[in-house]
KEKE-3310 file (N, C-alpha, C; in steps of 0.2 Angstrom, whole numbers, plus 5000, padded with zeros to 4 digits):
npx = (4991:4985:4991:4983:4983:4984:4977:4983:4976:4972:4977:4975:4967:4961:4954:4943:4931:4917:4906:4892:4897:4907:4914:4920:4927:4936:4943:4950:4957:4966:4972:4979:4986:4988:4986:4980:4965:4954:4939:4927:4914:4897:4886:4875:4884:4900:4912:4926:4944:4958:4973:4993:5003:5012:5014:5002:4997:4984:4978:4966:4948:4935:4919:4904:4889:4877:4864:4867:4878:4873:4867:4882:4895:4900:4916:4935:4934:4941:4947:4947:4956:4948:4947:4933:4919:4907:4908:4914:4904:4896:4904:4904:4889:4890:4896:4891:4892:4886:4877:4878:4879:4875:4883:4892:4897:4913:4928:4933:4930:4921:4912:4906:4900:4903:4896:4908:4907:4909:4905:4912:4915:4920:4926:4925:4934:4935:4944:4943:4943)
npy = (5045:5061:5078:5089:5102:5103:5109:5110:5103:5115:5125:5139:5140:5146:5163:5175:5187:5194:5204:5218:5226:5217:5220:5233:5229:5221:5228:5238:5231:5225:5237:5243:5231:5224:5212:5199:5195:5182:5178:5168:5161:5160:5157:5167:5179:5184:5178:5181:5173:5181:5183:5181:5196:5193:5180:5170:5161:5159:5169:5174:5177:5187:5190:5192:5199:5189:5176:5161:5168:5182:5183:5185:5195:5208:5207:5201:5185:5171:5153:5144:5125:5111:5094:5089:5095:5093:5088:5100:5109:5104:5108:5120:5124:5119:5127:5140:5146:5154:5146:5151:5150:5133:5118:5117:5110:5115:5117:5103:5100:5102:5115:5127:5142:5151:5160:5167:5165:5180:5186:5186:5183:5167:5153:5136:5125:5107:5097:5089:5071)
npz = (4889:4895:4887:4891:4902:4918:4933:4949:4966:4973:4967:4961:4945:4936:4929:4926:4921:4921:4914:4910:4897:4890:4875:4875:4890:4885:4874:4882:4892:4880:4878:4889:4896:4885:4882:4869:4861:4858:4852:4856:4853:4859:4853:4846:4853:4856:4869:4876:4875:4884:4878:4883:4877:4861:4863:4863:4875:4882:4895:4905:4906:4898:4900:4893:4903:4901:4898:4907:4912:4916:4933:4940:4949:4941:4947:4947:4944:4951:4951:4959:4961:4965:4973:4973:4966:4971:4984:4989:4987:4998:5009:5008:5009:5023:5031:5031:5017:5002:4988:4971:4958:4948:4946:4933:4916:4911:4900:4901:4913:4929:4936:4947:4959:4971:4986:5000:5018:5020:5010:4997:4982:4973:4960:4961:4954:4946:4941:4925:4921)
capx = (4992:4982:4993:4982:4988:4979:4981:4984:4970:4972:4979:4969:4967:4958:4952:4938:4929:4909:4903:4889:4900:4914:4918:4922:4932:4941:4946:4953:4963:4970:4975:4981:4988:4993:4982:4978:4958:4950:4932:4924:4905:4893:4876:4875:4888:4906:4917:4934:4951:4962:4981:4999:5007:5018:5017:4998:4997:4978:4979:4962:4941:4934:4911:4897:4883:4870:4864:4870:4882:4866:4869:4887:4896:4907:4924:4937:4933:4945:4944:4950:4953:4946:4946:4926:4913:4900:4911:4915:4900:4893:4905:4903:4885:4889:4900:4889:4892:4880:4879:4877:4878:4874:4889:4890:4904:4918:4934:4936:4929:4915:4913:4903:4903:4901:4899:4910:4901:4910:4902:4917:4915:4924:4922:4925:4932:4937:4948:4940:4948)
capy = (5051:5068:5083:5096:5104:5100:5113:5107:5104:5121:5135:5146:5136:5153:5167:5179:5194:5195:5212:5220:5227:5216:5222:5239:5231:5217:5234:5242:5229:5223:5244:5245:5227:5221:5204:5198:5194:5178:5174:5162:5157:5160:5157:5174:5184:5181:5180:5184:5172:5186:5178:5184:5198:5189:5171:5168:5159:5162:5170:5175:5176:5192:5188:5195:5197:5185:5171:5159:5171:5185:5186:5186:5201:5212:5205:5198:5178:5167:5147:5138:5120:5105:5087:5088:5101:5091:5089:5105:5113:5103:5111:5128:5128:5119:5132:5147:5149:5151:5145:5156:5146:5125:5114:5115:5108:5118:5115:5099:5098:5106:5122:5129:5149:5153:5167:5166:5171:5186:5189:5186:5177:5164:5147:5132:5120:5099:5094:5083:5066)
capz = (4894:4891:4887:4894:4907:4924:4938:4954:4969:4980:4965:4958:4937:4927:4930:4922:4922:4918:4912:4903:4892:4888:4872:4877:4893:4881:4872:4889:4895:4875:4879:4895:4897:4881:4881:4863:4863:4854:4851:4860:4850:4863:4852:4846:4853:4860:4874:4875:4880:4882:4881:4885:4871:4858:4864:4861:4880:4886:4903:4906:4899:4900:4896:4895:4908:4898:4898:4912:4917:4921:4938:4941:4947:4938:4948:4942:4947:4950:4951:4964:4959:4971:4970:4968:4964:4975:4990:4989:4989:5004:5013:5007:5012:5029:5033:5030:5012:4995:4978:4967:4951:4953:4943:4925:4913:4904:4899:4903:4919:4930:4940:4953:4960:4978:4989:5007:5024:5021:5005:4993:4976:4971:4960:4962:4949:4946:4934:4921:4917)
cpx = (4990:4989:4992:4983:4983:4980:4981:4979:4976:4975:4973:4972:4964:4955:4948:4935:4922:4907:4897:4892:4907:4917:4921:4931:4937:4946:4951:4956:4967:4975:4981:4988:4994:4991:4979:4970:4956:4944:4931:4914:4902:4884:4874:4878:4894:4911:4922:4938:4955:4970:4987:5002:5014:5018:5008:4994:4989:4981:4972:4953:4940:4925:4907:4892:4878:4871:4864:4874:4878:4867:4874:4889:4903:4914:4926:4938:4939:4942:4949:4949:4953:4946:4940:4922:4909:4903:4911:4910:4895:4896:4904:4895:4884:4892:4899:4889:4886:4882:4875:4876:4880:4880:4886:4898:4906:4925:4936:4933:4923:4916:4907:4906:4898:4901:4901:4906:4905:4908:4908:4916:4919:4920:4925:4928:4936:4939:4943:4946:4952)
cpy = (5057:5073:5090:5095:5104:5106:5109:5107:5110:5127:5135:5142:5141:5157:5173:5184:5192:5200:5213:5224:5225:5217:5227:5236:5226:5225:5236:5236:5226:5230:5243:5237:5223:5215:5207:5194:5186:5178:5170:5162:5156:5158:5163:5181:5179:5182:5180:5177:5178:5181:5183:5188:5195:5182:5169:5164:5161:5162:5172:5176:5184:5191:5193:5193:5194:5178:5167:5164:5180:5188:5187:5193:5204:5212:5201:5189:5171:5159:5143:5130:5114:5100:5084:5093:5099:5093:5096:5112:5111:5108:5121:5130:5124:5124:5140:5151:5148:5150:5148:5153:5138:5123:5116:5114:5112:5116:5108:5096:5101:5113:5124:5138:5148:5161:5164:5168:5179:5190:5190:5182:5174:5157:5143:5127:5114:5100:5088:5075:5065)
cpz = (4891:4892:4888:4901:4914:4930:4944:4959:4974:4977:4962:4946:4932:4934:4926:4924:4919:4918:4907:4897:4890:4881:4873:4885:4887:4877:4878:4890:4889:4877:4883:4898:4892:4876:4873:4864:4857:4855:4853:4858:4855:4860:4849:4848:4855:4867:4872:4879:4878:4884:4881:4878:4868:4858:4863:4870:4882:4894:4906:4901:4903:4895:4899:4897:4905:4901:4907:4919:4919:4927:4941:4942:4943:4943:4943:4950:4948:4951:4953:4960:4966:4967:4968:4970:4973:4983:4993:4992:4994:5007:5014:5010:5020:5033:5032:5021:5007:4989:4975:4960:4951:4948:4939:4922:4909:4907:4902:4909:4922:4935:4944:4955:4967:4980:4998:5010:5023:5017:4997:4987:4973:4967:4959:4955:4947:4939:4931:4920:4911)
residu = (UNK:UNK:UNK:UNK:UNK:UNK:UNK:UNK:UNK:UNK:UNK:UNK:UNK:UNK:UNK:UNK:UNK:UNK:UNK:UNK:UNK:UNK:UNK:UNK:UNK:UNK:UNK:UNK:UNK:UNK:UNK:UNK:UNK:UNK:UNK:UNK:UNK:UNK:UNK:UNK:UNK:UNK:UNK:UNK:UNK:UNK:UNK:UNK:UNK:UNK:UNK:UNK:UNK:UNK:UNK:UNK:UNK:UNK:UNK:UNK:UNK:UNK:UNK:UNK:UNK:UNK:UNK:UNK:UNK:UNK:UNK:UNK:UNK:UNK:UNK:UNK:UNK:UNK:UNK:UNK:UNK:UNK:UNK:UNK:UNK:UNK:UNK:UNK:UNK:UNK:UNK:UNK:UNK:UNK:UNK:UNK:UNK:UNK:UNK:UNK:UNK:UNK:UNK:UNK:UNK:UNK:UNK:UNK:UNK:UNK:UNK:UNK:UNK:UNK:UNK:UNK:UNK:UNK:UNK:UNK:UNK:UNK:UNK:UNK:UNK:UNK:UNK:UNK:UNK)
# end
């Protein structure tokens, strides 16, 4: 039996921020918030888990607009979890919605980003095995 911690289908499993200047905000919300920042090895630069002050707990990523994450916008993104990516994003473009970024795997599992017909972005993502 795995150990990590699995979220449930239909909450909300992470959540992040994409900016072109996340050092500067990773600074402003360690400020403002409290969040203790790690590194995260991007190839050349790093992303942020920001976690809970005193207890080390990751509660959030805070990344920079490269790479992959390019065209994302500066929200902060959450990530709904579903039972599959694919499924998923049939429905999302039956029902008026677009994909904004096709599957790709982290943490475990894959991920997908939408935008609703109302223009809202959110992403999408399945627990891995």
């Amino acid at each position: 039996m795995s150990d990590v911690f699995k979220p449930p289908i239909g909450s909300i499993g992470w959540c992040d921020l994409t900016v072109p200047g996340a050092d500067a905000v990773r600074d402003f919300y360690r400020g403002v918030v409290g969040w203790t920042a790690t590194d995260v090895d991007m190839g050349g630069y790093s992303d942020y888990v920001m976690s809970l002050p005193g207890e080390g707990t990751p509660a959030t990523g805070i990344c920079w607009a490269r790479g992959v994450n390019t065209n994302l916008p500066p929200v902060w993104l959450v990530y709904f979890v579903v039972a599959s990516v694919d499924k998923s994003l049939a429905e999302v473009k039956k029902r008026g919605g677009t994909v904004l970024r096709e599957p790709a795997s982290s943490g475990g599992g894959r991920f997908a980003v939408v935008r609703d017909p109302a223009g809202a972005v959110c992403a999408l993502y399945e627990n891995g095995d």
